[in-house]
GUKEKOL-793258 format. One line per 10 residues: number of its first residue (from 1); their letters; for each residue x, y, z of N, C-alpha, C. Coordinates in nm, 4 decimals. Layout:
GUKEKOL-793258
NUM> A> X Y Z X Y Z X Y Z; ...
//
This chain:
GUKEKOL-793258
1> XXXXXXXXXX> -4.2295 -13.8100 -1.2516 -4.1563 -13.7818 -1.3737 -4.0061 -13.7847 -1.3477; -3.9321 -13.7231 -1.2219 -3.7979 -13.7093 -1.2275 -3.8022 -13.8207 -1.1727; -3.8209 -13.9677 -1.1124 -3.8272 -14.0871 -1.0792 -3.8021 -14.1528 -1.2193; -3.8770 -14.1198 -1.3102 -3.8696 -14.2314 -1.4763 -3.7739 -14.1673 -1.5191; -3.7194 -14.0089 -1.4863 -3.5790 -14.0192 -1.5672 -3.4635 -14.0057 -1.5186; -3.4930 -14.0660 -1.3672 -3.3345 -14.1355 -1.2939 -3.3514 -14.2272 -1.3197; -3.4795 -14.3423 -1.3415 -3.4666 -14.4669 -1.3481 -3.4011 -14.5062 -1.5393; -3.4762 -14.3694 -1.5771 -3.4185 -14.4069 -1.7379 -3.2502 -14.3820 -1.7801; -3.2015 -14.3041 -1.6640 -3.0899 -14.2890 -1.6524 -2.9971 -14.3830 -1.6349; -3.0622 -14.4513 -1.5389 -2.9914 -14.5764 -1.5344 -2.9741 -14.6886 -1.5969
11> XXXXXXXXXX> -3.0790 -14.7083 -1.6340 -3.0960 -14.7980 -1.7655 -3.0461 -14.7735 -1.8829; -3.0075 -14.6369 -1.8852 -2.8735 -14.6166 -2.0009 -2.7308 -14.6708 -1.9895; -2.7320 -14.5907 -1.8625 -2.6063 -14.5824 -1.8251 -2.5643 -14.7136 -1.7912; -2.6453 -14.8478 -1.7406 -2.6257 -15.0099 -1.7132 -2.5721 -15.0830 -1.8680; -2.6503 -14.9736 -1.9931 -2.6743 -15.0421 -2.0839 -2.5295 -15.0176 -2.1931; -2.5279 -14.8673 -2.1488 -2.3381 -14.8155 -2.2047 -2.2556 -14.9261 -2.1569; -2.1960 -14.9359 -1.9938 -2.1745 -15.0322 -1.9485 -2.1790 -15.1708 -2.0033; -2.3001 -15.2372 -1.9973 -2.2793 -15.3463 -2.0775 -2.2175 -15.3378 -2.2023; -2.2364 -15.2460 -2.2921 -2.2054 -15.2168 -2.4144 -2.0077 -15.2034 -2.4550; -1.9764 -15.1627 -2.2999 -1.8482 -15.1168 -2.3288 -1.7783 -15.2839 -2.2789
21> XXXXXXXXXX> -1.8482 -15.3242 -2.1862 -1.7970 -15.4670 -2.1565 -1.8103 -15.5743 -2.2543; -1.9184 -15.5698 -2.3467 -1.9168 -15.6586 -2.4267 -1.8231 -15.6519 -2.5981; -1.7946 -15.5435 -2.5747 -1.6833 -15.4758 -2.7019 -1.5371 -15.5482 -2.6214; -1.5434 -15.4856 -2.4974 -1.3995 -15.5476 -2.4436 -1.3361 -15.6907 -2.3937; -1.4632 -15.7680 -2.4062 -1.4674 -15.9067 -2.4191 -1.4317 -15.9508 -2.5375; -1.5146 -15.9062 -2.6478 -1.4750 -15.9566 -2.7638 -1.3475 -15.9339 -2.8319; -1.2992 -15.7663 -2.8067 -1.2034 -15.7741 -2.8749 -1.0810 -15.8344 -2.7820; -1.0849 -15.8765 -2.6482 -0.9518 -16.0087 -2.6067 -1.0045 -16.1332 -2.6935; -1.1523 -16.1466 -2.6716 -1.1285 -16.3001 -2.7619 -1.0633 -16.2865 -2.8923; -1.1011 -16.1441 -2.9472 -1.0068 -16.1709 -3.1187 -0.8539 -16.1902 -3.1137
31> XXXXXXXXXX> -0.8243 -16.1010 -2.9872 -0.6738 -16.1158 -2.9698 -0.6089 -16.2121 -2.9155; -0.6838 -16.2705 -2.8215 -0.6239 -16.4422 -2.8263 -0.6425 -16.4854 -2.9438; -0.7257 -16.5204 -3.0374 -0.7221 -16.6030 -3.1595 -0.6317 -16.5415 -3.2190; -0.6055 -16.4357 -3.2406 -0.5074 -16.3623 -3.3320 -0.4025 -16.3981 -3.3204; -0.3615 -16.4417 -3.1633 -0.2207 -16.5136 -3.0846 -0.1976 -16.6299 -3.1219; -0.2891 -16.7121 -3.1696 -0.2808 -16.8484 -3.1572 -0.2716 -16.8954 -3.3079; -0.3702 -16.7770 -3.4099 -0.3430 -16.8658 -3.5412 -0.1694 -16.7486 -3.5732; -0.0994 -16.6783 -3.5443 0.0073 -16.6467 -3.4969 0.1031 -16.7484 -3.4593; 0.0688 -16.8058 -3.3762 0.2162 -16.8828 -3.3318 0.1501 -17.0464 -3.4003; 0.0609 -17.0007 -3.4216 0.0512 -17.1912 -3.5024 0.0943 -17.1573 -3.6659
41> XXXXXXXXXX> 0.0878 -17.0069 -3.7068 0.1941 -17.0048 -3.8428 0.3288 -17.0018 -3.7896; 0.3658 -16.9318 -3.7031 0.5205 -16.9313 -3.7082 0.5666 -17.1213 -3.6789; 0.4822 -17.1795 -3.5811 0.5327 -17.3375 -3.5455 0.5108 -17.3802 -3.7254; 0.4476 -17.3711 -3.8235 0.4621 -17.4221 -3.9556 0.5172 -17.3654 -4.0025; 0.6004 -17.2861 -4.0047 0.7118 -17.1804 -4.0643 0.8431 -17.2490 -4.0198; 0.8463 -17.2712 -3.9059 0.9474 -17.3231 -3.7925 0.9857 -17.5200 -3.9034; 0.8473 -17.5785 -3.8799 0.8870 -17.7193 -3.9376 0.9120 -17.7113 -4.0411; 0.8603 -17.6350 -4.1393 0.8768 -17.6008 -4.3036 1.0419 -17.5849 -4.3254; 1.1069 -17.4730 -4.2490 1.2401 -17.4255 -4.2456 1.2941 -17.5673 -4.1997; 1.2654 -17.6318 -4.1023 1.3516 -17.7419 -4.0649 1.3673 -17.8363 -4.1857
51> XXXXXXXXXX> 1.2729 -17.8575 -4.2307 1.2428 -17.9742 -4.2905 1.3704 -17.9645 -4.4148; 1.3310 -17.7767 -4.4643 1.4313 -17.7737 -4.5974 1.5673 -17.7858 -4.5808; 1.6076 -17.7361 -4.4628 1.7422 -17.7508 -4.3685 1.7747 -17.9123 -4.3915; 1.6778 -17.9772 -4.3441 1.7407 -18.1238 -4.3745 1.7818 -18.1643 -4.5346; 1.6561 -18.1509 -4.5615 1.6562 -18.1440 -4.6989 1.8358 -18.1455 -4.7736; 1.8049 -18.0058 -4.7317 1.9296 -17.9341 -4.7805 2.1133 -18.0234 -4.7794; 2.0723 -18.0515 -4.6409 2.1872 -18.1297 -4.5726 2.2019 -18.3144 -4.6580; 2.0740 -18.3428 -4.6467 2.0819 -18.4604 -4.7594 2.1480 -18.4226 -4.8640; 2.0754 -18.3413 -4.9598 2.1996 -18.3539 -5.0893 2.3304 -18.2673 -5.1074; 2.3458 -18.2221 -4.9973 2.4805 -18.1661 -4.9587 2.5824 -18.3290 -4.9335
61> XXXXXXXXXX> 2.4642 -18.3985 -4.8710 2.6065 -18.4866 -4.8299 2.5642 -18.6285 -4.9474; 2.4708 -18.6300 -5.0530 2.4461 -18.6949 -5.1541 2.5545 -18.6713 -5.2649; 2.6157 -18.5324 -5.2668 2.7142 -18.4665 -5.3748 2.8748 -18.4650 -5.3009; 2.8073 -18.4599 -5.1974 3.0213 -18.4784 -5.1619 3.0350 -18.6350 -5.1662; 2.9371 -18.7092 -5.1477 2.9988 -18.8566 -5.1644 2.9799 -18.9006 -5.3166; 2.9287 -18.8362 -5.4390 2.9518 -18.8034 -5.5331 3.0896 -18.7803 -5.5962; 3.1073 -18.6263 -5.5700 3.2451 -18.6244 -5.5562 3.3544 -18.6890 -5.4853; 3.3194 -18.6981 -5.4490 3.4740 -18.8221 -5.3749 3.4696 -18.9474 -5.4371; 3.3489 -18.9632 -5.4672 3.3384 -19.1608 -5.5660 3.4473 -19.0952 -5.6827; 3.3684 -19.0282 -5.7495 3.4692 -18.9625 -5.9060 3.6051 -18.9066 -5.8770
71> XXXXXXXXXX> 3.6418 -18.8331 -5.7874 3.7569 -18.8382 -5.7280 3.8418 -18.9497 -5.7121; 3.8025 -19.0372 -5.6518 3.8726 -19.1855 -5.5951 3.8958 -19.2566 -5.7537; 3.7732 -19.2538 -5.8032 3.7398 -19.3353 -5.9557 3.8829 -19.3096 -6.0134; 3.8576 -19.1617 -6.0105 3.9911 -19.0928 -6.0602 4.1151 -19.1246 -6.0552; 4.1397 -19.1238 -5.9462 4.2660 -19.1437 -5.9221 4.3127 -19.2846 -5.8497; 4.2126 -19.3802 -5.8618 4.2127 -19.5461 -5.8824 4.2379 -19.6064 -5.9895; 4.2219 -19.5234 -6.0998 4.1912 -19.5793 -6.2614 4.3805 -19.6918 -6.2998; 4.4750 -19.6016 -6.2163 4.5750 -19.6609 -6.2635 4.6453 -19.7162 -6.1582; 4.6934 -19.8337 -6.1760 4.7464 -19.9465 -6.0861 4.8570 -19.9034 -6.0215; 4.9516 -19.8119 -6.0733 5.0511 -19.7354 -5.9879 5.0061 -19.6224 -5.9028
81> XXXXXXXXXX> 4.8787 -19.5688 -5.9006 4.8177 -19.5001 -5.8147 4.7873 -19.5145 -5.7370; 4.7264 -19.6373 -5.7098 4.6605 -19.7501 -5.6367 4.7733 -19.8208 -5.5389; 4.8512 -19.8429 -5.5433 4.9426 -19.8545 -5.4573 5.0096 -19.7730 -5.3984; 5.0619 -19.6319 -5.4900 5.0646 -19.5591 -5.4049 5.0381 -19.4957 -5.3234; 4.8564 -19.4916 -5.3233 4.7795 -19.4623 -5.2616 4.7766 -19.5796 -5.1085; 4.8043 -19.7126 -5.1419 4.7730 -19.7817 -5.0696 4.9253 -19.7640 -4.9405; 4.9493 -19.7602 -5.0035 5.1483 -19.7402 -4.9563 5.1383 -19.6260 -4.8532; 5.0742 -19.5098 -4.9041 5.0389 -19.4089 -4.7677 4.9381 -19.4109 -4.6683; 4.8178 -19.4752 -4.7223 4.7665 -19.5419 -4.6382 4.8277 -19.6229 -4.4808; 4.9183 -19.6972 -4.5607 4.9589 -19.7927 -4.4506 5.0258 -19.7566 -4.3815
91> XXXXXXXXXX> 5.1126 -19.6455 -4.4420 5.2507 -19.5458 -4.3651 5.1555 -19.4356 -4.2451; 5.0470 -19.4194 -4.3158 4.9483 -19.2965 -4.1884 4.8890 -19.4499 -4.0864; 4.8691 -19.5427 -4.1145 4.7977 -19.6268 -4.0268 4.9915 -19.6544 -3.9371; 5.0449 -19.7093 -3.9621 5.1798 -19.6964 -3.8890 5.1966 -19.6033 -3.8092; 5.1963 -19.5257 -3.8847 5.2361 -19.3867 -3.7628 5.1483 -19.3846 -3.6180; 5.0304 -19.4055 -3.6687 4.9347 -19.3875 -3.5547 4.9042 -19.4602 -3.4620; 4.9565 -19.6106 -3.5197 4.9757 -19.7146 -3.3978 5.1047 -19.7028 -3.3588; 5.2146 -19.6171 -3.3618 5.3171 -19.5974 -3.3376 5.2824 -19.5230 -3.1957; 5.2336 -19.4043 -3.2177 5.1883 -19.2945 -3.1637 5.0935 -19.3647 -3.0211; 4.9683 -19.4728 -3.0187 4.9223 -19.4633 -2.9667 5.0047 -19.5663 -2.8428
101> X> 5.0875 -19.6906 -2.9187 5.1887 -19.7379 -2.8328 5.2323 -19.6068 -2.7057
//
C-alpha cells in the first residue's frame, strides 16, 4: 500500500511537472507570435508613414512649381518686365563669372 502511494505520488508530481512545462512552453510560443505580429504592424505602420511622407512631398513640390508658374506668368505678362527681369538676370550671371575668373 505505501509502495502505490509513493508510486502515485509520483505520478502526480511527473504529471504537475509536465503540466507546468507545457503552460510554459506555450505561453513563450504566444509571446513570440505576439513579437512578431508586433513588429510586422509597426514595419506597416513604418511603410504607410513613409509612403504619406512622400506623398506629402509630391504635392508640396506640385504647388510651389504652381506657384512660381503664376508668379512668373505674373510678372512676364508685360514686356517691360520681361526685360527687366532679363537685364538682372544677366547682371547676376556677370557677376558670377566675374567672381569665378
Amino acid at each position: 500500500m505505501k509502495k502505490a502511494r509513493i508510486e502515485r505520488d509520483s505520478i502526480l508530481k511527473e504529471a504537475r511537472d509536465l503540466k507546468k512545462a507545457i503552460i510554459n512552453e506555450s505561453k513563450d510560443e504566444a509571446k513570440k507570435e505576439a513579437e512578431k505580429i508586433i513588429e510586422s504592424a509597426n514595419e506597416a505602420i513604418r511603410n504607410e508613414k513613409n509612403a504619406a511622407v512622400s506623398e506629402i512631398k509630391k504635392q508640396v513640390a506640385g504647388l510651389s512649381i504652381e506657384i512660381a508658374e503664376k508668379l512668373l506668368n505674373e510678372k512676364l505678362s508685360e514686356n517691360d518686365k520681361q526685360m527687366k527681369i532679363v537685364d538682372e538676370l544677366l547682371k547676376d550671371v556677370k557677376l558670377k563669372w566675374i567672381i569665378i575668373e
